[in-house]
C-alpha positions as CSV (number, residue, x, y, z in Angstrom):
1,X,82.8,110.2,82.4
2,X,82.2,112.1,85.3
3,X,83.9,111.0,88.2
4,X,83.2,113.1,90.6
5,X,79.4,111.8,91.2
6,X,81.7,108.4,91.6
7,X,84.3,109.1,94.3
8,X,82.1,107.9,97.2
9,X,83.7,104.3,98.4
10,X,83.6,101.7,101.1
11,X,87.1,102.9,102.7
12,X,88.4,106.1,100.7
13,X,86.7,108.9,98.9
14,X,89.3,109.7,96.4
15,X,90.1,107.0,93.5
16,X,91.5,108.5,90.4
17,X,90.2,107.5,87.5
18,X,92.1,104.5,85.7
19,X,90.8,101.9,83.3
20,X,87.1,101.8,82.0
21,X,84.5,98.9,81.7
22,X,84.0,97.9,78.0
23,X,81.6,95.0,78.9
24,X,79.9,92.8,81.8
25,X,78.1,89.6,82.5
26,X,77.1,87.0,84.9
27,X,78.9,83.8,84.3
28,X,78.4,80.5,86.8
29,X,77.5,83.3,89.9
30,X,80.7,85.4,89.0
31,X,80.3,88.5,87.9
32,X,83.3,88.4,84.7
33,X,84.4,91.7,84.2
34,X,85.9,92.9,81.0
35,X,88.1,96.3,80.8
36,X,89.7,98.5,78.4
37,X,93.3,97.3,78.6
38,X,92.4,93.9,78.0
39,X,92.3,92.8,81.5
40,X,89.3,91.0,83.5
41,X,88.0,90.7,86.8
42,X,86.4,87.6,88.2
43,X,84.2,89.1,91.2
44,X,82.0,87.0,93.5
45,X,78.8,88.4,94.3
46,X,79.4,87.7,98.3
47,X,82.3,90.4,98.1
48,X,80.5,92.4,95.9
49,X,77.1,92.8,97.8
50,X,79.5,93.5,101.2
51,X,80.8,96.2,99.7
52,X,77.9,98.1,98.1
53,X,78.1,101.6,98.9
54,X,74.6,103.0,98.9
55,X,73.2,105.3,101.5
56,X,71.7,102.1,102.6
57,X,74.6,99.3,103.2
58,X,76.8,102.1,104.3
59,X,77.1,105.9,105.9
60,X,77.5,108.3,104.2
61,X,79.3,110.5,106.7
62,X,81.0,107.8,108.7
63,X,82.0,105.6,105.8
64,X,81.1,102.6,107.8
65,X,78.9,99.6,107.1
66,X,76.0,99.4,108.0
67,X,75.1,96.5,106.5
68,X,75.7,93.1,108.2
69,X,77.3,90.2,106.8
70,X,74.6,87.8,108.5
71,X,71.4,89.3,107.0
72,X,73.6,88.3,103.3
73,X,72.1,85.4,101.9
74,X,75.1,82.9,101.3
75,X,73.7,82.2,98.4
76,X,73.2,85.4,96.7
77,X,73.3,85.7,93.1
78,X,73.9,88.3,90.7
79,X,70.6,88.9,88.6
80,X,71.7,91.2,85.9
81,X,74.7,93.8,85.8
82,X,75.2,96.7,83.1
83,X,77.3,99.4,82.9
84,X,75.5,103.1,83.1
85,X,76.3,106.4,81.3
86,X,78.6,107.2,83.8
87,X,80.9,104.3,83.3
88,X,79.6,102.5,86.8
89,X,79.2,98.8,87.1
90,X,75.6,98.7,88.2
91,X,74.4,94.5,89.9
92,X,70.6,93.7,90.5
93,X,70.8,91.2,93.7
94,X,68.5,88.1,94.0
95,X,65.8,87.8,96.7
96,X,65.5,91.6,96.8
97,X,65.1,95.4,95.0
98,X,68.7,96.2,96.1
99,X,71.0,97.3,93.1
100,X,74.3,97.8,93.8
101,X,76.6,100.6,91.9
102,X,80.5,100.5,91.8
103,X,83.0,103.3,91.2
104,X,85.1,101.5,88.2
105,X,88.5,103.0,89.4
106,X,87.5,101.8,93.0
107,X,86.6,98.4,91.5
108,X,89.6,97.9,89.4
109,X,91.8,99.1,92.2
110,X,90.7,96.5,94.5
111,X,90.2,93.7,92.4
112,X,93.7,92.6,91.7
113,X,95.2,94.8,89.2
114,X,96.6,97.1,91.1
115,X,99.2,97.1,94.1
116,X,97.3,98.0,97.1
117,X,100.1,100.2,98.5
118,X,100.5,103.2,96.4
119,X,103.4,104.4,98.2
120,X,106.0,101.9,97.1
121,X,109.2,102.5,98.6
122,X,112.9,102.9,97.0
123,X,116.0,101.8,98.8
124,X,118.9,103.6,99.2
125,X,122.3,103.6,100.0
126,X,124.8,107.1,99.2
127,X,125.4,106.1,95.9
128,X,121.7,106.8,95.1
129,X,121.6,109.7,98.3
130,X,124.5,111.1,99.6
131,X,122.2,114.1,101.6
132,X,118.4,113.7,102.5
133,X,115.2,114.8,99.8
134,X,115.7,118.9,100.9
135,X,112.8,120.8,100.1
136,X,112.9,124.6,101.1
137,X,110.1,126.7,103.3
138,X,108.5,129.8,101.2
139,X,108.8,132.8,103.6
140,X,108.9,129.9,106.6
141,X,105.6,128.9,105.9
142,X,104.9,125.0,104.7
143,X,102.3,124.9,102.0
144,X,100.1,121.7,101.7
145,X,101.4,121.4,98.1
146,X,105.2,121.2,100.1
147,X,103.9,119.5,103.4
148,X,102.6,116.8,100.3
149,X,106.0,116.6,98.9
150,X,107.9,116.1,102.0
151,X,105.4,113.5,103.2
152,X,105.4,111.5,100.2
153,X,109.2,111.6,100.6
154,X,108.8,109.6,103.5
155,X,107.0,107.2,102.3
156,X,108.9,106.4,99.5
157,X,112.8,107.0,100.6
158,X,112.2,107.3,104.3
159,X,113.2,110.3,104.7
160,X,113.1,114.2,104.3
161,X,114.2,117.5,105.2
162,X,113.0,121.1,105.5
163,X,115.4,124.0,105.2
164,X,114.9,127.8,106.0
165,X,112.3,127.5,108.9
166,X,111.7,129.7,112.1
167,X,114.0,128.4,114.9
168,X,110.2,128.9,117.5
169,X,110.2,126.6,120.3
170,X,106.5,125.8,119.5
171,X,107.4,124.3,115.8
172,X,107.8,121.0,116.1
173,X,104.7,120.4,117.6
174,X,102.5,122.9,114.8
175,X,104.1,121.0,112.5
176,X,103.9,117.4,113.6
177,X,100.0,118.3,114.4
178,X,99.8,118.9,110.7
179,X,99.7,115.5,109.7
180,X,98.1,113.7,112.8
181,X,98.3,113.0,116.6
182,X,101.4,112.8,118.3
183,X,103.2,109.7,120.0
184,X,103.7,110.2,123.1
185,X,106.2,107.7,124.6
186,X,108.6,108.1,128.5
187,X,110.3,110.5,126.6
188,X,107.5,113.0,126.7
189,X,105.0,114.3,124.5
190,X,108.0,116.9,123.3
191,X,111.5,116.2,124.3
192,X,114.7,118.2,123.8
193,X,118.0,116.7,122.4
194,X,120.6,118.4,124.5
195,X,123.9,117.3,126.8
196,X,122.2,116.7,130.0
197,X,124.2,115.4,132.9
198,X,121.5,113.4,134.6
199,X,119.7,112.1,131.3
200,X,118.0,108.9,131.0
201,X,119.5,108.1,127.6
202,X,123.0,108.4,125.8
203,X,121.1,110.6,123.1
204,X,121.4,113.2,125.6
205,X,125.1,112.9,126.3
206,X,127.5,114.6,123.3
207,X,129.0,111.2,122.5
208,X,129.1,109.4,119.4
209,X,126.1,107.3,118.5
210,X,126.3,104.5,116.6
211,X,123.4,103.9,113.9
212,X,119.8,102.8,115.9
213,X,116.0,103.0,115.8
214,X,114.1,104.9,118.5
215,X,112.0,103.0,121.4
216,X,112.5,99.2,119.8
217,X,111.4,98.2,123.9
218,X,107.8,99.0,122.9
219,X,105.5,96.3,121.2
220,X,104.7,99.0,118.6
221,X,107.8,101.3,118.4
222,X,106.7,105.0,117.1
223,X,106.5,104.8,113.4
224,X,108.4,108.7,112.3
225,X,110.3,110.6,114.2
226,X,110.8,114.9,113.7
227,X,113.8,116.7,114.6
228,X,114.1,120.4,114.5
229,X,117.4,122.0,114.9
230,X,117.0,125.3,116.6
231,X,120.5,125.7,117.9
232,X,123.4,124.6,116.0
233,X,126.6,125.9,116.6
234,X,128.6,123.5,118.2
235,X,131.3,121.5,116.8
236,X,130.8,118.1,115.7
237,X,127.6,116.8,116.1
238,X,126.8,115.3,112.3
239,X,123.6,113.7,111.4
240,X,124.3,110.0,110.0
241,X,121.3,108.2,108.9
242,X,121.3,104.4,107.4
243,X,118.2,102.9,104.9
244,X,117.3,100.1,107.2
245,X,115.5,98.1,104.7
246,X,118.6,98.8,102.0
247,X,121.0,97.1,104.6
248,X,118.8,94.1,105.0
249,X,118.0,93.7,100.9
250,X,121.9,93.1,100.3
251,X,122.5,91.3,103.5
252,X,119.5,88.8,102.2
253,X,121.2,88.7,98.8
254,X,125.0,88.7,100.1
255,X,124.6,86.5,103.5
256,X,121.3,84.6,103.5
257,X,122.0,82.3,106.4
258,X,122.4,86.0,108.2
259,X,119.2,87.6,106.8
260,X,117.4,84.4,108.0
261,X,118.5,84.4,111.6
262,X,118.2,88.0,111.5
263,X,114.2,87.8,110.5
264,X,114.4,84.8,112.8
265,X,116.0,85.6,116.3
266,X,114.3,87.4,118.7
267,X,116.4,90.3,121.1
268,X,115.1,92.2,123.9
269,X,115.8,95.7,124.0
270,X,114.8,97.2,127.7
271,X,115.3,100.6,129.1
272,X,116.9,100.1,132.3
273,X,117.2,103.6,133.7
274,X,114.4,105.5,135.7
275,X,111.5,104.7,137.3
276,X,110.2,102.9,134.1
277,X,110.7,99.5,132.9
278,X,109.6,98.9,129.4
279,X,111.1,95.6,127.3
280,X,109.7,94.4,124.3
281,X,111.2,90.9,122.1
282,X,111.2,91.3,118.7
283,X,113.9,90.1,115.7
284,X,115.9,92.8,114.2
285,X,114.3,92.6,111.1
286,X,110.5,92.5,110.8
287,X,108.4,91.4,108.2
288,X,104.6,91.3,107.2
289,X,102.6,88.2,106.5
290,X,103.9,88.3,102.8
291,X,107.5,88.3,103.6
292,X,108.1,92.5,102.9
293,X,109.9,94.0,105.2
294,X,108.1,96.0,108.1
295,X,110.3,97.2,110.3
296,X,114.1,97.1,111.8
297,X,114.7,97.2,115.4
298,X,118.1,98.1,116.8
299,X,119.0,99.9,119.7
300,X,123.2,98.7,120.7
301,X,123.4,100.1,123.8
302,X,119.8,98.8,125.1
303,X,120.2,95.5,124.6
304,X,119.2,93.1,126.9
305,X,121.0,89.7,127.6
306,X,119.9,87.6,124.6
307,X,118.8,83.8,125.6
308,X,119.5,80.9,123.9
309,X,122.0,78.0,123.4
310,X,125.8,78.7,122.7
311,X,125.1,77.9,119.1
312,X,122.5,80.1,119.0
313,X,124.3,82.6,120.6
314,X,127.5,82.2,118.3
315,X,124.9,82.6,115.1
316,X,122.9,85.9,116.5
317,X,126.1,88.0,117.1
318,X,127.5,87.2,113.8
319,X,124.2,88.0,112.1
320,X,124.2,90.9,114.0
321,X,127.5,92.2,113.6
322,X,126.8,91.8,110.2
323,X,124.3,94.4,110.3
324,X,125.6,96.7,112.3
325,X,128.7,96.8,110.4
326,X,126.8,97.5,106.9
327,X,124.2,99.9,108.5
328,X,127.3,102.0,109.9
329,X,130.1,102.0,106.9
330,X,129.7,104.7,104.4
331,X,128.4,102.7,101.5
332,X,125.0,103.0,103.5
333,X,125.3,106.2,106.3
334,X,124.7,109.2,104.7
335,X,126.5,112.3,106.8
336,X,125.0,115.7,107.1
337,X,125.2,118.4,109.0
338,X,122.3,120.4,110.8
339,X,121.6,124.2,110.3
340,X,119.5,126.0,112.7
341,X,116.3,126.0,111.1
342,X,116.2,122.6,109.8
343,X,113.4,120.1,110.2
344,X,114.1,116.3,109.5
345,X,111.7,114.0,109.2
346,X,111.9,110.2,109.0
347,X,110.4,106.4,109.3
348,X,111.9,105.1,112.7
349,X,110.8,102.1,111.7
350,X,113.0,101.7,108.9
351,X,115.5,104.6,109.0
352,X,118.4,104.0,111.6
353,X,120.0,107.6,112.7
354,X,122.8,107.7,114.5
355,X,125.2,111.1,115.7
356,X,128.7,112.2,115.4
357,X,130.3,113.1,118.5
358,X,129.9,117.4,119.3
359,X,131.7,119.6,121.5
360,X,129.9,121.2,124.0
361,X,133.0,123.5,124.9
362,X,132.4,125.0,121.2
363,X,129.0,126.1,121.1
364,X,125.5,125.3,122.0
365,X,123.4,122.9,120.1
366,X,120.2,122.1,120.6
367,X,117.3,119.7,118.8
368,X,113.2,119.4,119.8
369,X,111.7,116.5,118.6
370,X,108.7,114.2,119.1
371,X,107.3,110.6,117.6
372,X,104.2,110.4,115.2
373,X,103.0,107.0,113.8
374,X,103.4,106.1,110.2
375,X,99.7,105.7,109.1
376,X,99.2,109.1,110.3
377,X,101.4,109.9,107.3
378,X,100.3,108.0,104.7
379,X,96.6,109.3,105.8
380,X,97.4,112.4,105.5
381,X,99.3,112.1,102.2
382,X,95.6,110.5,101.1
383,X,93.7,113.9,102.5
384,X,95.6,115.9,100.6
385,X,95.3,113.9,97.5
386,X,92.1,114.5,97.9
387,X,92.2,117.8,98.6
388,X,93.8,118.9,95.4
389,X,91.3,116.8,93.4
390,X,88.3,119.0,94.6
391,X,90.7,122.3,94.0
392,X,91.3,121.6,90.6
């Protein structure tokens, strides 16, 4: 079949082909479904009919509807369905000439077979990765083939790292602009990791830092964050990064009472230096409508006073400490060191980074970073799926 007359869809223009419709009928106003692996699809012609993606129920350049949901009859039936030469599920629609044609990949993707998030992450602690997924620059140029590779990195283990780049000022932000818009947050559009005397933030002292996420005080914290190293020759001054999401699987399995205060108590991290006054309330660990975790938020040394009764009190710092000790022992915290040249990239929202304490006295050190959200990622990771379909 030729699938490239079928990759057109409702949200995505790349589907890859999967499993093939071997028959089709209309059965009480479903349309059943029947595929090649022995699986079927119950569809119901209201879902159906929204989704049509013809020139004329939705743009062709925009990939919006433009059909509305009120001018569907509530009542629409399926009149007859076939599949054509190409392998398409094609629906003739009641109370009109409109026939509908569906993308089989797209269809089976979205009908229940198949997980809707492709990028389905594995946990770690530094029995399974001791360093970060390195990949190398060619020449110290980042192909889309490795920009793919370290992106999909992300989205699976959290985390990457690029070796042998330029040490340019201007980097980070080429690079970051790569994937999608940046995040800009109080901490500029750019910032600089160095030992500042008057800085708003222990970051830029050279003392230890204990394992945290970045900017947990805003109602959406930034989803990755990008460090370049471009100076790196003081003492000290290792990178320790935790899986958040590894910590909170065992501490769910080992301490349950823990995991449930932990999903269940909210703390209020605040910056409280500067002209700005940003607090958000959130728990520590966040999860989606399903119970899969979403996010961890932990900043120590911007907590806020937490509220509540003694016993609730007495319950969050346990649960806490419990976390804090896992996400900072060496069963979890990987410990690397930084070359000049290196790029780290990572999902703030799950990855807790912390620092070893450096020596100014022995050298200089210096990190430029900045914040990027996570669907800017995982969009990107789709473009370039789709890029190398066309190039093949």
């Amino acid at each position: 079949m030729n699938t490239s007359n079928l990759i057109p869809t409702p949200d995505n223009w790349y589907w890859p082909p999967s499993q093939s419709i071997t028959s089709c009928l209309v059965s009480d106003n479903a349309v059943v479904v029947q595929w090649d692996n022995n699986r079927r699809s119950k569809l119901h012609p209201l879902w159906l009919r929204d989704n049509c993606c013809c020139a004329l129920c939705l743009h062709q350049i925009t990939r919006e509807n433009l059909l509305d949901l009120r001018d569907i009859p509530e009542d629409i039936r399926a009149t007859a369905v076939e599949v054509d030469a190409e392998g398409a599920l094609c629906i003739s629609w009641s109370g009109c000439n409109h026939v509908s044609r569906f993308n089989p990949a797209w269809l089976y993707a979205n009908s229940g077979h198949q997980p809707s998030a492709p990028f389905n992450p594995v946990f770690w602690g530094t029995a399974q990765l001791s360093e970060p997924p390195t990949f190398y620059a060619n020449d110290s140029l980042i192909s889309d083939e490795l920009l793919y590779e370290v992106l999909l990195s992300v989205a699976r283990h959290g985390i990457a790292r690029l070796r042998d780049l330029p040490t340019d000022i201007e980097l980070v932000e080429a690079f970051a602009l790569r994937i999608g818009a940046i995040r800009e947050t109080h901490f500029d559009r750019i910032f600089d990791v160095i030992s500042k005397a008057d800085g708003d933030s222990n970051a830029y002292t050279s003392e230890y830092l204990a394992a945290h996420t970045d900017i947990p005080t805003r109602e959406a914290p930034p989803g990755i964050q990008i460090l370049h190293s471009r100076v790196a020759d003081a003492e000290g001054g290792e990178s320790l990064m935790t899986d958040g999401f590894k910590v909170a699987q065992d501490i769910e399995q080992e301490f349950p009472e823990y995991y449930k205060t932990l999903t269940t108590t909210k703390w209020c991290y605040a910056n409280r230096a500067g002209p700005k006054d940003y607090r958000w309330e959130a728990p520590t660990i966040g999860l989606d409508d399903h119970g899969k975790l979403l996010e961890i938020r932990m900043l120590p040394f911007s907590r806020a006073p937490l509220q509540g009764s003694f016993e609730d009190i007495q319950k969050a710092y346990a649960a806490l400490r419990c976390y804090m000790v896992k996400a900072n022992s060496p069963e979890y915290q990987m410990r690397f060191s930084f070359k000049a040249g290196d790029l780290i990239i990572f999902d703030n929202r799950r990855i807790l980074h912390g620092r070893a304490e450096f020596f100014p006295s022995t050298g200089d050190r210096s990190l430029r970073g900045t914040y990027l959200d996570r669907d800017d990622v995982f969009s990107k990771i789709r473009q370039l799926q789709y890029q190398f379909l066309l190039t093949r």
